[in-house]
C-alpha positions as CSV (number, residue, x, y, z in Angstrom):
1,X,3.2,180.0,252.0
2,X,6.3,181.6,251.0
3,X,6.7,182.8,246.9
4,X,8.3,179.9,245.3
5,X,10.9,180.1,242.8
6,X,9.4,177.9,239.8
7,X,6.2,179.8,239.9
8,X,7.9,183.4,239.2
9,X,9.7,182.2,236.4
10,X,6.8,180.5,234.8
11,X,4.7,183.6,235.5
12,X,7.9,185.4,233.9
13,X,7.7,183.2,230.7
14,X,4.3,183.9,230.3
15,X,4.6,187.9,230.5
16,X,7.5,187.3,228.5
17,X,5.9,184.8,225.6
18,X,2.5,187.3,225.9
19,X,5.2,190.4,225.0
20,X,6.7,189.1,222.4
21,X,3.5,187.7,220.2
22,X,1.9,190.9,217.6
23,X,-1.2,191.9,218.3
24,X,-4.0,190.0,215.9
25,X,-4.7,192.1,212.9
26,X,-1.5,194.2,213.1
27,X,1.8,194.7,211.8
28,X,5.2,196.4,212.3
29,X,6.9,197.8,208.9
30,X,9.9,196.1,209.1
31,X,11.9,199.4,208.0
32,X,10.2,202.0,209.9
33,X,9.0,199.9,213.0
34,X,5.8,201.8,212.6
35,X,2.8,200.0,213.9
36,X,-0.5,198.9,211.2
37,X,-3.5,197.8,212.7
38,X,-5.9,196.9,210.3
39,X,-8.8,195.4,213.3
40,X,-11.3,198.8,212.8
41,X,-12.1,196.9,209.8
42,X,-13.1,193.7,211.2
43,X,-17.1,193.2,211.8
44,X,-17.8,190.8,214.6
45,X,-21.9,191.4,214.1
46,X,-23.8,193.0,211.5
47,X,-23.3,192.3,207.8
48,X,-19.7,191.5,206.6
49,X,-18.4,194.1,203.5
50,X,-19.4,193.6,199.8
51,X,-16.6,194.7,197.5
52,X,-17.8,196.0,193.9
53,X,-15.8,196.6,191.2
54,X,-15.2,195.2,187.6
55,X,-18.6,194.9,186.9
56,X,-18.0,191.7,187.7
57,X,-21.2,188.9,188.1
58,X,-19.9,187.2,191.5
59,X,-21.8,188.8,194.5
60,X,-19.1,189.1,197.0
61,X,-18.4,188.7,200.8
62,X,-15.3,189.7,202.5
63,X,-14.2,190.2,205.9
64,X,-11.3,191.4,208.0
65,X,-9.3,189.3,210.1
66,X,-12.3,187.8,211.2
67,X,-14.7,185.1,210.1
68,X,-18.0,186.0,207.6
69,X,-21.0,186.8,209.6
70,X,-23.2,185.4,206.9
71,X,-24.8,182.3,207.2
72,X,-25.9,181.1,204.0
73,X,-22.5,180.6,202.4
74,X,-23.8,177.1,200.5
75,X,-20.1,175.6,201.1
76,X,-18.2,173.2,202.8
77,X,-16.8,173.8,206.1
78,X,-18.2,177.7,206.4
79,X,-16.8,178.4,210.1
80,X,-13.2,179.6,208.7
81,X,-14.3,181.3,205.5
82,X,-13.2,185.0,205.4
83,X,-13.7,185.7,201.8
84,X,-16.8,184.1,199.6
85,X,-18.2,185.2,196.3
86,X,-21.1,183.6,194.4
87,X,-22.3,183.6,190.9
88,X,-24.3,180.3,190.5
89,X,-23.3,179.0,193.5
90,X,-21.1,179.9,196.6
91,X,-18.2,179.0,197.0
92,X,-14.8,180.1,199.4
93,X,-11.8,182.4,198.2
94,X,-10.4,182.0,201.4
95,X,-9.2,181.2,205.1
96,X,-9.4,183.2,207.4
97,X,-5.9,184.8,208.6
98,X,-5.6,187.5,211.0
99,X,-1.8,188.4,210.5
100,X,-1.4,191.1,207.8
101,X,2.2,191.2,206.2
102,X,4.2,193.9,204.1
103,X,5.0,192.7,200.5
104,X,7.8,195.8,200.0
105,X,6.1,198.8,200.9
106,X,2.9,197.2,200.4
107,X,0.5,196.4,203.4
108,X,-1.6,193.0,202.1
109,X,-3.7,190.7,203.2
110,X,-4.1,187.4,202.2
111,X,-6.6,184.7,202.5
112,X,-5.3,180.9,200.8
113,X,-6.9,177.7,200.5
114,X,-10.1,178.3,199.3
115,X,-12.3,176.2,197.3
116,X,-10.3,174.3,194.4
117,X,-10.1,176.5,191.3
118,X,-12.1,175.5,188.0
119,X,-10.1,173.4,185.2
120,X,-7.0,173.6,187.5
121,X,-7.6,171.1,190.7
122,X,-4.6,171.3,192.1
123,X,-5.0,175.1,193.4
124,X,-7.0,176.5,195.4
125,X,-8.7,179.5,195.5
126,X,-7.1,182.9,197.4
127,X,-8.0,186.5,198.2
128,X,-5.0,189.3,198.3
129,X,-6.5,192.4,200.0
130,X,-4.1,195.6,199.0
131,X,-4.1,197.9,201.6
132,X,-3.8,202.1,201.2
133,X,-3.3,204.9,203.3
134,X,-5.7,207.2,202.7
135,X,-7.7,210.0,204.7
136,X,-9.9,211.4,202.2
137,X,-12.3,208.6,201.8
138,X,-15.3,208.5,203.2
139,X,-15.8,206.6,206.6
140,X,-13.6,203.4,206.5
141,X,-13.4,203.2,202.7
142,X,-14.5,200.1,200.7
143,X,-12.8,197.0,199.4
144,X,-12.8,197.2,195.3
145,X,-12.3,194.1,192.9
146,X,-9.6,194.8,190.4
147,X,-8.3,192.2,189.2
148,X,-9.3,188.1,188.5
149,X,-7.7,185.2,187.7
150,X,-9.4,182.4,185.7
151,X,-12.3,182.3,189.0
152,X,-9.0,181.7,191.1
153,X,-7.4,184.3,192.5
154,X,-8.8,187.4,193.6
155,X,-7.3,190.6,194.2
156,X,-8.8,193.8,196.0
157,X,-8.0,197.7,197.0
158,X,-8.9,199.0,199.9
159,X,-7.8,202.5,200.7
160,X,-8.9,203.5,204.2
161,X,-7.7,205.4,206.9
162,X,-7.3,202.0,209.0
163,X,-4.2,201.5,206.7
164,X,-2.3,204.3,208.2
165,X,0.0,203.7,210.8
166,X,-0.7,204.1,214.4
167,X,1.1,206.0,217.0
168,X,1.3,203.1,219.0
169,X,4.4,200.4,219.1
170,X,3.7,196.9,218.2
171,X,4.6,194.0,220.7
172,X,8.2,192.7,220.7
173,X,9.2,195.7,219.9
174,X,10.7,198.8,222.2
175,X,7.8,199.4,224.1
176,X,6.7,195.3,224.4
177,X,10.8,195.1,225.5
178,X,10.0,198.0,228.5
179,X,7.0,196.5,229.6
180,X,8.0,193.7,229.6
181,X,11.1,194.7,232.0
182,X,9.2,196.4,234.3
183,X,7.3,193.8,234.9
184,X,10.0,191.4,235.8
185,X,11.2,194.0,238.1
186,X,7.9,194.5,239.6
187,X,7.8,190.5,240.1
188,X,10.9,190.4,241.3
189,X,10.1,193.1,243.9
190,X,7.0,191.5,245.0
191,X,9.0,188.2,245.6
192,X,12.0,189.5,247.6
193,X,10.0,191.6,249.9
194,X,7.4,189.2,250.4
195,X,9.7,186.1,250.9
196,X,11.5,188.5,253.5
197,X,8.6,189.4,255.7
198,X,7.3,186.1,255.5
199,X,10.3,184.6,256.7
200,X,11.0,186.9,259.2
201,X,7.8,186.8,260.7
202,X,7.2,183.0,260.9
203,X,10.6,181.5,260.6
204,X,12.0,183.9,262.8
205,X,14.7,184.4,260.4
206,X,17.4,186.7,260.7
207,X,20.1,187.9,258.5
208,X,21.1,186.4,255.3
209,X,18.4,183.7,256.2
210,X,15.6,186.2,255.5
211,X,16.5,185.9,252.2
212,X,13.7,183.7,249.8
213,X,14.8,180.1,249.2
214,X,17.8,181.0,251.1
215,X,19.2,177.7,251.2
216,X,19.0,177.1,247.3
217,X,20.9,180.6,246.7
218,X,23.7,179.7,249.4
219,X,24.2,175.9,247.3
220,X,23.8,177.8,244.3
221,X,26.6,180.3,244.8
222,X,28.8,177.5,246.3
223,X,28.4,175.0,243.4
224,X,29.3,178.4,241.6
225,X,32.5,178.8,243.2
226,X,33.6,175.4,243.8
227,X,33.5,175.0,239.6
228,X,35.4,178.4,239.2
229,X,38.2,176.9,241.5
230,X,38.4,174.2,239.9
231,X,38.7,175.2,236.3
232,X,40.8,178.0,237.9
233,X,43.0,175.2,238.9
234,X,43.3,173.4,235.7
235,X,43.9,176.1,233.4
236,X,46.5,178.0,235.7
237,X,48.6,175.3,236.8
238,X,51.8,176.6,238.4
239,X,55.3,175.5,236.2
240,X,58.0,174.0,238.4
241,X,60.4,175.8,239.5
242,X,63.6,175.8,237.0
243,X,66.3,176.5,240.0
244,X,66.7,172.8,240.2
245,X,66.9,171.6,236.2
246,X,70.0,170.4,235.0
247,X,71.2,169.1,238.1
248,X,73.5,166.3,238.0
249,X,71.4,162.4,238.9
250,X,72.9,160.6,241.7
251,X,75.3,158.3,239.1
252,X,77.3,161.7,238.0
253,X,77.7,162.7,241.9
254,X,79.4,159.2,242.6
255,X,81.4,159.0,239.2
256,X,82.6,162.6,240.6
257,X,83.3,161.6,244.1
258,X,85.5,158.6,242.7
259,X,87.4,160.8,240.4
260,X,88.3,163.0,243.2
261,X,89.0,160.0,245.7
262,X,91.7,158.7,242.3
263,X,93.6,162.2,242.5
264,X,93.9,162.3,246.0
């Protein structure tokens, strides 16, 4: 069978749509259009991080762009939870989000509607992960506490060589753009040259009629042209000719005529 037209242009779309989404757990600085990719920190088996700091009495679970791993989380709806503490009892600081943002300069990440804060039950609880560049730590470095809200929000540091950027481009940006056009090309390619042999092998064709969905190009390119005469027409309408204004009507010839006819 013989490429068809629709299904290029949906495979197209799809190349196209897959180009132009960011990668999960990445980001582009909108400044520099350098690439942050923050998924070496995600954990997708073993035990998710602990974050210490402020001596603070909540035992903590955190993860990265990816759900926690551990299964006792005594709390409601535990499949989406990224972020967990517990002091008497568990409870969620967060939803799971796997798209990173720059606040500024700042590289964050932020996990919202968590468990509803205490004396206040019209927020919920959040996480804010602040994320630094930084070579010298050991390993992948470690999330820190340092600051908390009334048991609301909760913020954390995490310097890490995972927040540097990459050499790599993010999606929709130049290199998502060329890939993305060289893959059109190569589809395009694909479909000429196959729509031509097939053609000319089992339709005989010859010519022009070689050509994929011949037919539909040819009625194409006349509905085309038939439009541009037309509006060709109407906006370049040719003025009448002015050799002929101010001409006397047939009444002035006769009036003449008899004045001549009255002097002869």
């Amino acid at each position: 069978m013989h490429p068809k037209l629709p299904a290029i242009f949906l495979a197209l779309f799809a190349i196209g749509a897959y180009a132009a989404d960011p990668l999960d757990c990445s980001v582009s600085h909108p400044s520099s259009g350098k690439l942050y990719d923050l998924s070496p920190l995600s954990r997708d088996s073993g035990d998710d991080w602990e974050p210490d700091g402020l001596d603070s009495e909540y035992k903590f679970k955190l993860n990265v762009c990816h759900s926690l791993l551990y299964k006792e989380l005594d709390v409601k709806n535990p499949e989406n939870i990224a972020s967990w503490a517990k002091k008497t009892k568990g409870t969620s600081l967060g939803l799971l989000s796997k798209q990173p943002k720059f606040r500024g300069d700042n590289l964050i990440l932020e996990y919202k509607d968590g468990d509803e804060c205490p004396n206040a039950p019209n927020y919920h609880k959040s996480t804010l992960i602040h994320f630094t560049c930084d070579v010298n730590v050991e390993g992948k470095g470690k999330p820190v506490l340092i600051s908390e809200t009334n048991g609301c929000q909760f913020v954390f540091e995490w310097r890490t060589p995972a927040a540097c950027p990459t050499d790599r481009v993010a999606r929709g940006d130049n290199g998502g753009s060329s890939v993305f056009w060289t893959l059109i090309g190569v589809f395009v390619a694909v479909y000429i040259i196959g729509g031509v042999a097939y053609n000319r092998v089992v339709h005989n064709a010859r010519g022009l009629k070689q050509i994929p969905n011949y037919k539909l190009w040819a009625e194409g390119l006349d509905f085309i042209k038939d439009m541009a005469i037309i509006l060709f027409s109407k906006c370049y309408r040719p003025r009448r000719s002015q050799s002929y204004h101010n001409l006397p009507i047939d009444s002035e010839v006769n009036t003449l005529i008899d004045d001549d006819d009255d002097e002869v």
